[in-house]
DSSP file (Angstrom, degrees, kcal/mol; ACC not computed):
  #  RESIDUE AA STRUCTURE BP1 BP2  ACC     N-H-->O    O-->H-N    N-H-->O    O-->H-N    TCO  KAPPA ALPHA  PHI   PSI    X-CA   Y-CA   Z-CA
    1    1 A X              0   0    0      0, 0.0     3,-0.0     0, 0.0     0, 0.0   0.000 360.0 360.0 360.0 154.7  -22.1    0.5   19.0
    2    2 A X        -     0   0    0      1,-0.1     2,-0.3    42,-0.0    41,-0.1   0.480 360.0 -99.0 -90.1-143.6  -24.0    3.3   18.1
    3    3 A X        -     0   0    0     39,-0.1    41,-1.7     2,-0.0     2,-0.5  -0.950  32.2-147.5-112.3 137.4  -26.5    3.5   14.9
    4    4 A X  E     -A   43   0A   0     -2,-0.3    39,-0.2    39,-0.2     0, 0.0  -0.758  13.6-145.6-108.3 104.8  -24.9    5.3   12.1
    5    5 A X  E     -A   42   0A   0     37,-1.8    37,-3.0    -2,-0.5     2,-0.4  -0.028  13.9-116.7 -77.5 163.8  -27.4    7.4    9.8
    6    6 A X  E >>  -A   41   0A   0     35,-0.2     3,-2.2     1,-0.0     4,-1.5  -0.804  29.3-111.3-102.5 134.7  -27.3    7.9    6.1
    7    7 A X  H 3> S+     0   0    0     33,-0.6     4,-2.0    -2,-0.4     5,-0.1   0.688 117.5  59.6 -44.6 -34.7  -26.9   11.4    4.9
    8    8 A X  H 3> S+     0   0    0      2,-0.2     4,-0.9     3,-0.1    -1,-0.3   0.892 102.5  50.9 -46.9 -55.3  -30.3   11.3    3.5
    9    9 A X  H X> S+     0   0    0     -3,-2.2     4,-3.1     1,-0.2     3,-0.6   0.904 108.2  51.5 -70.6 -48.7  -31.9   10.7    6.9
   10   10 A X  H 3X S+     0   0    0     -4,-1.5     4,-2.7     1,-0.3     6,-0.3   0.863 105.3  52.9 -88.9  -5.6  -30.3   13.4    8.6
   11   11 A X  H 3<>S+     0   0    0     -4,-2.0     5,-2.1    -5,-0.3    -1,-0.3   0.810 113.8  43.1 -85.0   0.1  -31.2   15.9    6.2
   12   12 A X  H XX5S+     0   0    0     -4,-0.9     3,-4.4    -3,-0.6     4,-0.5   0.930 118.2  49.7 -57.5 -78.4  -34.8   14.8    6.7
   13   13 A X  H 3<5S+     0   0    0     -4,-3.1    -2,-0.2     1,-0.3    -3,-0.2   0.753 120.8  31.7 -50.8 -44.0  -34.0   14.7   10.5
   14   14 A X  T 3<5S-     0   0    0     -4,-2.7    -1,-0.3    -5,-0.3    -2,-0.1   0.485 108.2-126.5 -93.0  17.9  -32.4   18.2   10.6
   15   15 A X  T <45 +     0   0    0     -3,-4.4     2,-0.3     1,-0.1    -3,-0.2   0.934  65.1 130.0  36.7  48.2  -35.0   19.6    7.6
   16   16 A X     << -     0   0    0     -5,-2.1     2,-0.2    -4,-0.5    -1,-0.1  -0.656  69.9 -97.9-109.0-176.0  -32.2   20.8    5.4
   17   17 A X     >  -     0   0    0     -2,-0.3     4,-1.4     1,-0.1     5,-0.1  -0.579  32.0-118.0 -91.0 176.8  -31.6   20.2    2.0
   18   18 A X  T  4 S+     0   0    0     -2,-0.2    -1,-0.1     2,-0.2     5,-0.1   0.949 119.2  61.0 -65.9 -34.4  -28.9   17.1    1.2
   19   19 A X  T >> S+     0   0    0      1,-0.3     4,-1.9     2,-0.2     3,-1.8   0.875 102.5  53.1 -73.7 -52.4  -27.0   20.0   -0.5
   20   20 A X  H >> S+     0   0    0      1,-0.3     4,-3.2     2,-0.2     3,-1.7   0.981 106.6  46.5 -33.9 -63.4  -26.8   21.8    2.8
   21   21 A X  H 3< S+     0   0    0     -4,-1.4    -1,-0.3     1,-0.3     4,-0.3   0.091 101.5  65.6 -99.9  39.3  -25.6   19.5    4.5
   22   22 A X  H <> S+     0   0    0     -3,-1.8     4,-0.6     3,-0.1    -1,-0.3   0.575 104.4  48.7-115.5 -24.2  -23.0   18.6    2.1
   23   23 A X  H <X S+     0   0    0     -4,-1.9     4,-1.9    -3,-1.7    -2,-0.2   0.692 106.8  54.8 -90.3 -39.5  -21.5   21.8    2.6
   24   24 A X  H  <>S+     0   0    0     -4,-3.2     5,-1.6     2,-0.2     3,-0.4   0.982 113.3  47.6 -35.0 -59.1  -21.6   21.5    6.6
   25   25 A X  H >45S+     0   0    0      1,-0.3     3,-0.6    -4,-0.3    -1,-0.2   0.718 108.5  50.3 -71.0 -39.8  -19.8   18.4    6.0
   26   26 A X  H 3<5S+     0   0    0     -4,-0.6    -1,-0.3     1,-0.2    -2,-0.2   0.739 114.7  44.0 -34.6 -56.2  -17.2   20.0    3.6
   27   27 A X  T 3<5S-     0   0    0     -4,-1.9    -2,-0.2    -3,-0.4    -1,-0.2  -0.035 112.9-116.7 -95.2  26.6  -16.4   23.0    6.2
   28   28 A X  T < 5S+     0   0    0     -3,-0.6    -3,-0.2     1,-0.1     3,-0.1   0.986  73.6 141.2  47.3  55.9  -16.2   20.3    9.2
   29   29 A X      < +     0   0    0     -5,-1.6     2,-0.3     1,-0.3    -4,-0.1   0.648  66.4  24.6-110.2  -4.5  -19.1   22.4   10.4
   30   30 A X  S    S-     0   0    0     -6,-0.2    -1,-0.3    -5,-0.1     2,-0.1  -0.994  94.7-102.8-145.6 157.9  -21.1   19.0   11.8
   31   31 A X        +     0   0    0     -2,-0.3     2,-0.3    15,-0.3    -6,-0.1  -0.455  46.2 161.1 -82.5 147.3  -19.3   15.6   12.9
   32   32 A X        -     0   0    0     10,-0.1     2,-0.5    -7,-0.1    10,-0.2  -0.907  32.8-121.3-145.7-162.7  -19.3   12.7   10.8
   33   33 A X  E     -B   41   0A   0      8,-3.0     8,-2.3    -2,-0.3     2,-0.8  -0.904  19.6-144.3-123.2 131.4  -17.4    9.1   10.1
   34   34 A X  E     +B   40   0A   0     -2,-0.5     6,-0.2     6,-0.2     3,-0.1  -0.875  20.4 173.9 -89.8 105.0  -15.9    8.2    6.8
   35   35 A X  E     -     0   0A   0      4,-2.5     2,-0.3    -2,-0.8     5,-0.2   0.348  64.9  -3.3-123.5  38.0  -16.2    4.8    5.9
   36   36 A X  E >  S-B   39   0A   0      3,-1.1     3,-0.7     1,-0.3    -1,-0.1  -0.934  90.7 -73.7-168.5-150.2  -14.9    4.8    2.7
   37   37 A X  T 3  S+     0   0    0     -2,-0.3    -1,-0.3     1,-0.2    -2,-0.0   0.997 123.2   7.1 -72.7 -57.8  -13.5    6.9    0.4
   38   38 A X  T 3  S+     0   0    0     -3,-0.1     2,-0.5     1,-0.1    -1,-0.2   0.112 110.8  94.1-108.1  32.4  -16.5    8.7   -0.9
   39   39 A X  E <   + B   0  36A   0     -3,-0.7    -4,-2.5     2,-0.0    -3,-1.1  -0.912  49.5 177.8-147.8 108.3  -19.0    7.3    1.5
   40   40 A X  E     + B   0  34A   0     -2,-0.5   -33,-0.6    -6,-0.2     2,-0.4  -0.622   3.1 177.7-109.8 153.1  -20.1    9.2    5.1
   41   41 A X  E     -AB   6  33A   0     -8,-2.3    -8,-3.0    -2,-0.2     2,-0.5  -0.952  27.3-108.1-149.4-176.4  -22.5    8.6    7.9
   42   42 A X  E     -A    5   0A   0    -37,-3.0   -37,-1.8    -2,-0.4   -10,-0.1  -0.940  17.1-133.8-123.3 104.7  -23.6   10.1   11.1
   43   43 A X  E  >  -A    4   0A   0     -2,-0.5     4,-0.6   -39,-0.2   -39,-0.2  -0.228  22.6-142.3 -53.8 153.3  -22.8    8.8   14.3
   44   44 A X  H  > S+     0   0    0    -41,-1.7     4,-5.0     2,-0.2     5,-0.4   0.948  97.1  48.7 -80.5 -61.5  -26.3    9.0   16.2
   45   45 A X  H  > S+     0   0    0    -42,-0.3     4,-2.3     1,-0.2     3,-0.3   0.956 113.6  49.5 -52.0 -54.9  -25.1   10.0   19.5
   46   46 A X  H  > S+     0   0    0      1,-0.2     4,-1.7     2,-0.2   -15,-0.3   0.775 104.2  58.1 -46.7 -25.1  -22.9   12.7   18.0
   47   47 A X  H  X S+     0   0    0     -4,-0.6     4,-0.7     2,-0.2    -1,-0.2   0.915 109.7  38.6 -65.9 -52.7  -25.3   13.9   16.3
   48   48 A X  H >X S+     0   0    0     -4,-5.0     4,-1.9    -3,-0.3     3,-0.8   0.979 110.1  63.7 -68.2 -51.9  -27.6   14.7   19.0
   49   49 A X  H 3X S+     0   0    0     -4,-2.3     4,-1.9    -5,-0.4     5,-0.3   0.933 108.7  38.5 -12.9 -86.9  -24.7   15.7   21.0
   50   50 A X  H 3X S+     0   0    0     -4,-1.7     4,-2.8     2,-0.2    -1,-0.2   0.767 108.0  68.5 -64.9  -2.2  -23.9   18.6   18.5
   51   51 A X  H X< S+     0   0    0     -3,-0.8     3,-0.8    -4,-0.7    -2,-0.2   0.795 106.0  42.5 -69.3 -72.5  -28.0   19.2   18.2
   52   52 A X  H 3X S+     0   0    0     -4,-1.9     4,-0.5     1,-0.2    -2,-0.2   0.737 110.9  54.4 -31.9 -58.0  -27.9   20.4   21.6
   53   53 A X  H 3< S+     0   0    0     -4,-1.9     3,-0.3    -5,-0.3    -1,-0.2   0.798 105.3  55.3 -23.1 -53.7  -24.6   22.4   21.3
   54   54 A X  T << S+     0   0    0     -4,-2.8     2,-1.0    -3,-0.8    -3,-0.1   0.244  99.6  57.8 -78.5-127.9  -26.1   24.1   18.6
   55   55 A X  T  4 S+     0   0    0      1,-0.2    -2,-0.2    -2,-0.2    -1,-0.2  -0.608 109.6  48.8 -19.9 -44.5  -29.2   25.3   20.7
   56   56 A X  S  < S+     0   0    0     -2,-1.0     2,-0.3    -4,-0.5    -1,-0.2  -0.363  85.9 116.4  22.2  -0.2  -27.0   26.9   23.0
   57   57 A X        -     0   0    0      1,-0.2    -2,-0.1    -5,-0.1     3,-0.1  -0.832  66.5-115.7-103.1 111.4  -25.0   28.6   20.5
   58   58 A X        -     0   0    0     -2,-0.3    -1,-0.2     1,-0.1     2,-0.1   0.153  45.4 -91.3 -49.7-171.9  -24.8   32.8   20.3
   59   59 A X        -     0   0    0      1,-0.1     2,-0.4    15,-0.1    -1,-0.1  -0.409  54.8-105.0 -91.1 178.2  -26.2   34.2   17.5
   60   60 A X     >  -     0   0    0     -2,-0.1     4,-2.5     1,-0.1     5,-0.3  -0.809  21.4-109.8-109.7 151.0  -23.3   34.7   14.5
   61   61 A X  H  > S+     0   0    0     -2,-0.4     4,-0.5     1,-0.2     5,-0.2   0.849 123.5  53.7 -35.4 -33.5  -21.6   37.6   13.3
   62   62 A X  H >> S+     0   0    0      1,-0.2     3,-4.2     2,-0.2     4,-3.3   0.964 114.6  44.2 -63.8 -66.6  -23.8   37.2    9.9
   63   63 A X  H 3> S+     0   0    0      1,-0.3     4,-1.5     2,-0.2     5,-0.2   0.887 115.7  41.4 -67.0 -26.9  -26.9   37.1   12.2
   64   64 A X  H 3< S+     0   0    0     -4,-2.5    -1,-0.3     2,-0.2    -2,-0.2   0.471 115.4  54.3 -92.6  20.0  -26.1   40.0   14.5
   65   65 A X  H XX S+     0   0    0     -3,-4.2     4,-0.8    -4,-0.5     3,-0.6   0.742 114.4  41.6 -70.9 -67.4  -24.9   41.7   11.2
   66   66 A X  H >< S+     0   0    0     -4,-3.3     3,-3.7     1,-0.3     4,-0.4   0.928 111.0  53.1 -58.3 -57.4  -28.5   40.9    9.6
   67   67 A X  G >X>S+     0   0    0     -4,-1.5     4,-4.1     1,-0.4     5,-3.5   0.780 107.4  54.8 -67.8 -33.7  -30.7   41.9   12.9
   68   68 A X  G <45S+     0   0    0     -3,-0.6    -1,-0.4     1,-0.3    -2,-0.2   0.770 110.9  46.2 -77.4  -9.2  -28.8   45.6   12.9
   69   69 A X  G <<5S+     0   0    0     -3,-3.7    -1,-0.3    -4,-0.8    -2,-0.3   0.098 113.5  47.4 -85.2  21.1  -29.9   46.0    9.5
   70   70 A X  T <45S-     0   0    0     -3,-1.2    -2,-0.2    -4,-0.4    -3,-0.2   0.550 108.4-120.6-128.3 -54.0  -33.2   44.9   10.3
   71   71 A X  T  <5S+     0   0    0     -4,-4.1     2,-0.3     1,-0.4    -3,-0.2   0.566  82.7  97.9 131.3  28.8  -33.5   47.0   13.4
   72   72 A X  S   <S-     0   0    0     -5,-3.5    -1,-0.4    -6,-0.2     2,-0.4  -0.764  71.8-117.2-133.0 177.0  -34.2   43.5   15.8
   73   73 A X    >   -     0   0    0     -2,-0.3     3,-2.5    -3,-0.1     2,-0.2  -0.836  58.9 -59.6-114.6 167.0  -31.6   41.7   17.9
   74   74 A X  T 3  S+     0   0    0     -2,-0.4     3,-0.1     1,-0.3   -10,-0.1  -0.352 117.8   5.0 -79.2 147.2  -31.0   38.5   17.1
   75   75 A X  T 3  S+     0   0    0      1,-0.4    -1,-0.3    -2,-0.2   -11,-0.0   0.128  99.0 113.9  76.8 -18.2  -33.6   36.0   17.1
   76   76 A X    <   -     0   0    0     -3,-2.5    -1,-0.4     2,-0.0     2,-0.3  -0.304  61.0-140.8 -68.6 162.2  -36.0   38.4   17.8
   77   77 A X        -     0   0    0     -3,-0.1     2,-0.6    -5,-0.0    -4,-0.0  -0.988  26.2-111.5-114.4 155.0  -38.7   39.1   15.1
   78   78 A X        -     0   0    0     -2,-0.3    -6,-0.1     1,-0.0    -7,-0.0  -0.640  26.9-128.2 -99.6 133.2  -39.8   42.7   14.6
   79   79 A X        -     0   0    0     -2,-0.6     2,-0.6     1,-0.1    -1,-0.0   0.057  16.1-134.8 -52.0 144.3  -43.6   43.7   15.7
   80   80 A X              0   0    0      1,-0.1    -1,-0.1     0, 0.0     0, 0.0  -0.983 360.0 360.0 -89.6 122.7  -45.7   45.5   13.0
   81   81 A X              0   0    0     -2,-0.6    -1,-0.1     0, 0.0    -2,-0.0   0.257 360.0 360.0 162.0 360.0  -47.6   48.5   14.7
């Protein structure tokens, strides 16, 4: 069996706020386990799992929205000079 982390720990671990990642979890945007009604954890291996996934992930319409108004591609930052 895997270790399951406490919502606390992974928003240390992924340096979000808890609030953040209350909304992830709310739009199914990262996996977790229910085990009980109002009470979630994070499988560990899935969790890393979907870290990697996201690394590997294009940028998103919002962020190649932002970077043509900013005059960058995405991920880039833009030089001063």
């Amino acid at each position: 069996m895997t270790k399951l982390l406490t919502p606390a720990v992974v928003a240390v671990l992924l340096e979000v706020n808890p609030k953040t990642l209350s909304t992830w979890v709310y739009r199914g945007l990262i996996p977790f386990v229910r085990i009980a009604d109002r009470t979630i954890r994070f499988d560990e291996a899935e969790l890393r799992a979907w870290i990697e996934q996201s690394r590997n992930k294009q940028p998103t319409k919002k962020q190649r929205k932002l970077s043509l108004v900013a005059g960058t591609e995405a991920g880039e930052t833009k030089r001063a000079g």
